[in-house]
C-alpha positions as CSV (number, residue, x, y, z in Angstrom):
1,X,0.0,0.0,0.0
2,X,1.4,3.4,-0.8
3,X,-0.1,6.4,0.9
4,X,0.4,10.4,-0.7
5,X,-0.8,13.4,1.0
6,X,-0.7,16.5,-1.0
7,X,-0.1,20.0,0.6
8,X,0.7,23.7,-0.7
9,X,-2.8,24.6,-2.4
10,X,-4.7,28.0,-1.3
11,X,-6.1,30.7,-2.8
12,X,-3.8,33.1,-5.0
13,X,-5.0,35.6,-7.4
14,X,-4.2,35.4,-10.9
15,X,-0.4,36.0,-11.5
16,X,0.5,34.8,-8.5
17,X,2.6,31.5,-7.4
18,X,1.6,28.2,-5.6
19,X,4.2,25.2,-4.9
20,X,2.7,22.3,-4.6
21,X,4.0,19.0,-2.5
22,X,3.1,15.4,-2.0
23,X,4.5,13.0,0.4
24,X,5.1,9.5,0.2
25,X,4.9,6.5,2.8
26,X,4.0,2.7,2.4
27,X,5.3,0.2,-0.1
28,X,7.0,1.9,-2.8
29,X,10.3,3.4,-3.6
30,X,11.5,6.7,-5.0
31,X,12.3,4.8,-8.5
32,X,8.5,5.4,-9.9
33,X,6.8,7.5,-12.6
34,X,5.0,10.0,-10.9
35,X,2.2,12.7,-12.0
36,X,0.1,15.9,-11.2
37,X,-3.9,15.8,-12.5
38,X,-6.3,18.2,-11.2
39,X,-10.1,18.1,-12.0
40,X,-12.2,21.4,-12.1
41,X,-15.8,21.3,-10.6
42,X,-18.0,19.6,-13.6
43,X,-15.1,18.7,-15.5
44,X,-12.9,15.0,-15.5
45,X,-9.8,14.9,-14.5
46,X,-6.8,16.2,-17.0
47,X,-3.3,15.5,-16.5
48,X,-1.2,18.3,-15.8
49,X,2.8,16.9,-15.4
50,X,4.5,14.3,-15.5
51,X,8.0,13.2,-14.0
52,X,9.9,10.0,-15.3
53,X,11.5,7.3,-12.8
54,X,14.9,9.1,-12.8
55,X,13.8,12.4,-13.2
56,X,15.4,12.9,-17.1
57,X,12.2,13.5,-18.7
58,X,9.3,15.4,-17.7
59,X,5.4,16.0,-19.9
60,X,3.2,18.6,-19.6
61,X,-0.4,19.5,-20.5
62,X,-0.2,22.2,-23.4
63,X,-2.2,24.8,-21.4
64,X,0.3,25.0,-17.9
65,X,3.5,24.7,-20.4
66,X,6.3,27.2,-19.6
67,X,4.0,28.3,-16.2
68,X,4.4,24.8,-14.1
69,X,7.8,22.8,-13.7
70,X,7.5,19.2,-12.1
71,X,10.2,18.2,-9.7
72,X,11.1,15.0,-7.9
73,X,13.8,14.5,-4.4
74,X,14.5,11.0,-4.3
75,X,15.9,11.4,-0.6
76,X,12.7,12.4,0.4
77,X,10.6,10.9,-2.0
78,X,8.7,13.8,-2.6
79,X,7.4,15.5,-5.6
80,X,6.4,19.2,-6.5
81,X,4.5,21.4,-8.6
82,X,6.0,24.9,-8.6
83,X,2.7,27.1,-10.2
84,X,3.8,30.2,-12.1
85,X,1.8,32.9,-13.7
86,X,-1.6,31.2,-12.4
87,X,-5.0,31.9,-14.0
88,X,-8.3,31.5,-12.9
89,X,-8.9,28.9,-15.1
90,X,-5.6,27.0,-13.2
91,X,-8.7,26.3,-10.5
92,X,-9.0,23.0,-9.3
93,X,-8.5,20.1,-7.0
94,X,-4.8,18.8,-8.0
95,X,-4.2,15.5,-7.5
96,X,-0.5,13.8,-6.9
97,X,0.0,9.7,-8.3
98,X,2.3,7.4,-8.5
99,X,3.0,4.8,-11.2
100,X,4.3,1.3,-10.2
101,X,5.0,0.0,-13.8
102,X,5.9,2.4,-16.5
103,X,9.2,1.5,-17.2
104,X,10.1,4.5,-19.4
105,X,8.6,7.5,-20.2
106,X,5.7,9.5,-18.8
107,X,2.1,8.6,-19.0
108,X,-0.7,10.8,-19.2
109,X,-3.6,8.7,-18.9
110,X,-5.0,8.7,-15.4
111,X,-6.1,5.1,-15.7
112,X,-2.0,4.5,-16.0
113,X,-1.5,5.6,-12.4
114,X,-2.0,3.5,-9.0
115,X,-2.1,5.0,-6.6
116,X,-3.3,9.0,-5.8
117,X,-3.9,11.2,-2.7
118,X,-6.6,13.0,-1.5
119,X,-6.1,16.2,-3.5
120,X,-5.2,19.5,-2.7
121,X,-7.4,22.4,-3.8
122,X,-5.9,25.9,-5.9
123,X,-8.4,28.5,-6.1
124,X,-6.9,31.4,-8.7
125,X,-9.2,34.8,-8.1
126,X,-9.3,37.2,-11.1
């Protein structure tokens, strides 16, 4: 079993920055694919980044491109989501997961991913 607890989400307004963390404890290593989704209120969920086993490569959706940057510690098996330039359309519950089995690159199907936390809400003001 593999817990994550997501922290860091609040309310900004537009422009502003958020970082976003999530923990890991249980049965797992720091040697898995891991991911950001968030899911607005009447919408599914979307992937948002994405961060290989060792770090090397990283995806992101289109729309948070050159705004978000994805970022692993191995030592503390921890991953973040430093928010940029957010919008009000960045609102949303984000969502860390982890990914036991992709062996190479990053996936961005949420059906790919195992395990996920509770979610973290981001609420961008105009």
């Amino acid at each position: 079993q593999v817990q994550l607890v997501e922290s860091g989400g609040g309310l900004v307004q537009a422009g502003g920055s958020l970082r976003l963390s999530c923990a890991t404890s249980g049965r797992t290593s720091s040697s898995h694919t891991r991911a950001w989704f968030r899911q607005a209120p009447g919408k599914e969920r979307e992937f948002v980044a994405g961060i290989s086993r060792s770090g090397g490569k990283t995806n992101y959706a289109d729309s948070v491109r050159d705004r978000f940057t994805i970022s692993r510690d191995n030592a503390k098996i921890t991953v973040y989501l430093q928010m940029n330039s957010l919008k009000p359309e960045d609102t949303a519950v984000y969502f860390c997961a982890v990914d036991l089995h992709t062996i190479t690159g990053v996936p961005t199907n949420a059906g790919e991913y195992d395990y996920w936390g509770q979610g973290t809400q981001v609420t961008v003001s105009s």
